[in-house]
C-alpha positions in Angstrom: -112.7 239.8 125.4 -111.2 242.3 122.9 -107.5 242.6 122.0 -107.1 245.5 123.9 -108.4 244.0 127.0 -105.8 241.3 126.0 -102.9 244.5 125.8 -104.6 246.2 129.0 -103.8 242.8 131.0 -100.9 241.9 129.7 -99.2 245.8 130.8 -101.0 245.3 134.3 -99.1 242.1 134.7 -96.1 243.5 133.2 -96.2 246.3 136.1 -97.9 244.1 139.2 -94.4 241.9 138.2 -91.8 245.1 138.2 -93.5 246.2 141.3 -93.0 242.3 142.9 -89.2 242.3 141.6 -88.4 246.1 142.8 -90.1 245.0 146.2 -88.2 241.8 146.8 -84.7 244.0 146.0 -86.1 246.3 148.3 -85.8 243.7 150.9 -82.9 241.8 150.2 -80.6 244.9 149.5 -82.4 245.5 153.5 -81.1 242.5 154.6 -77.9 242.9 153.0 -77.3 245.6 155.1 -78.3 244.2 158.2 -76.0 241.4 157.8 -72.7 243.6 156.9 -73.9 245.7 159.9 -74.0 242.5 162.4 -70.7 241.6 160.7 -69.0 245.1 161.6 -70.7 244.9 164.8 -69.0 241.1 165.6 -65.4 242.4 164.0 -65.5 245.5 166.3 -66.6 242.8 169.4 -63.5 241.1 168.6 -61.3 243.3 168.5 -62.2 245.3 172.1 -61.7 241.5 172.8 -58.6 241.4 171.5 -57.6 244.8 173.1 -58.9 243.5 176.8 -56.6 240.7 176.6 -53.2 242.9 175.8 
């Protein structure tokens, strides 16, 4: 194996990882948002809730 085999590996592993990382924010920031919009949705529950029982 020659060095720049070596190089050539070590930048495809450097770019399969930043491809994982960017990925797995992709999907937490998607869950993120699917839990503040369940939150809004429960608050807004609530508060119709709320409002019935005037």
């Amino acid at each position: 194996m020659s060095e720049s085999d070596s190089v050539d590996e070590a930048v495809q592993r450097v770019r399969d990882t930043f491809e994982n990382v960017v990925t797995e924010t992709e999907e937490m920031s998607e869950q993120a948002k699917q839990s503040v919009e369940d939150a809004i949705d429960d608050l807004e529950q609530r508060i119709e809730s709320l409002k019935g029982d005037e």
